[in-house]
N, C-alpha and C positions, 0 to 999 in steps of 0.2 A: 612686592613684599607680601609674604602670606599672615594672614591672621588664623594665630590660634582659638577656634570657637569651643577645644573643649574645655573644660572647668571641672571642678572638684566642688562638688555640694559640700557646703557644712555646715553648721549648727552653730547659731550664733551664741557666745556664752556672754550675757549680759553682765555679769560680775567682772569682767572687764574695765579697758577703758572707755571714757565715753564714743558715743557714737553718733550720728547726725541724723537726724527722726525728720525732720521737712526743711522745704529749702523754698525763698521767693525771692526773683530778680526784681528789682526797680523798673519803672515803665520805661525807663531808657537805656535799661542793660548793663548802667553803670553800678550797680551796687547789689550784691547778693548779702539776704537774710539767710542764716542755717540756725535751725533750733535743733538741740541733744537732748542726749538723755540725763545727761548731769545737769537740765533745768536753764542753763545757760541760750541765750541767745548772741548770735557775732552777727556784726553786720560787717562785708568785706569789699573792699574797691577789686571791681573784678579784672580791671585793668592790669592792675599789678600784682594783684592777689594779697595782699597785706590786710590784717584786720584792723578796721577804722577803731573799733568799739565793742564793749560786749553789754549786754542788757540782762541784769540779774532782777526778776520780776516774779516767777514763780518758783516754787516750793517742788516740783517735777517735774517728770520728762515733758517734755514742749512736743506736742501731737501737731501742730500746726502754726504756720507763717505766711502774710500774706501783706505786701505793699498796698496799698489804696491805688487803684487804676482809674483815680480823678487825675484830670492835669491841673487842676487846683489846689491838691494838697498831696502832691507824690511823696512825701516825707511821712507818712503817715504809715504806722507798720500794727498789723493786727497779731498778737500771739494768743494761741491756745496750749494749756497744758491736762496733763493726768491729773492735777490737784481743783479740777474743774474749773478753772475762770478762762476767762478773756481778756487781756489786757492789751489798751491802744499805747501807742506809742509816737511821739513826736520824736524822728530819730536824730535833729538836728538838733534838740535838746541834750545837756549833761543828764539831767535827770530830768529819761524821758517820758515814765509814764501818765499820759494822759487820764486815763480813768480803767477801772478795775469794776470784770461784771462777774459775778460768783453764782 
């Protein structure tokens, strides 16, 4: 089977729909964080692919996602956004976040 490597550059028009700005798997590969531009965070069973959950926490696009790689607290989800904070995240909680650094 050949793969096609050429591509078509384009220009990404952000007025669009949202789109997925950072991504972190869980230390056992079973769970993918994706943060967007629409502020939203999913966390998704990547077995099945089905989203567990969504995490509405900041105010803009989410720059960054990042599981905790303790084996003591792997439930534990760091988000950053453009509205400058940090927010932790207990992701096994309904309402999960932890504490909020500005």
């Amino acid at each position: 089977r050949e793969i096609d490597f050429n591509y078509k550059r384009t220009t990404l028009d952000r007025s669009q729909k949202p789109f997925v700005t950072a991504i972190s798997f869980d230390m056992c590969g079973e769970a993918l964080a994706a943060g967007s531009s629409d502020s939203l965070v999913s966390i998704f069973d990547v077995r099945t692919g089905s989203r567990l959950r969504n995490l509405s926490c900041h105010s803009d696009a989410i720059t960054a996602v990042s599981f905790c790689k303790n084996v003591c607290a792997p439930y534990l989800l760091a988000t950053g956004s453009k509205d400058k904070s940090v927010v932790f995240h207990d992701v096994r909680q309904k309402f999960s976040m932890i504490s909020r650094i500005e």
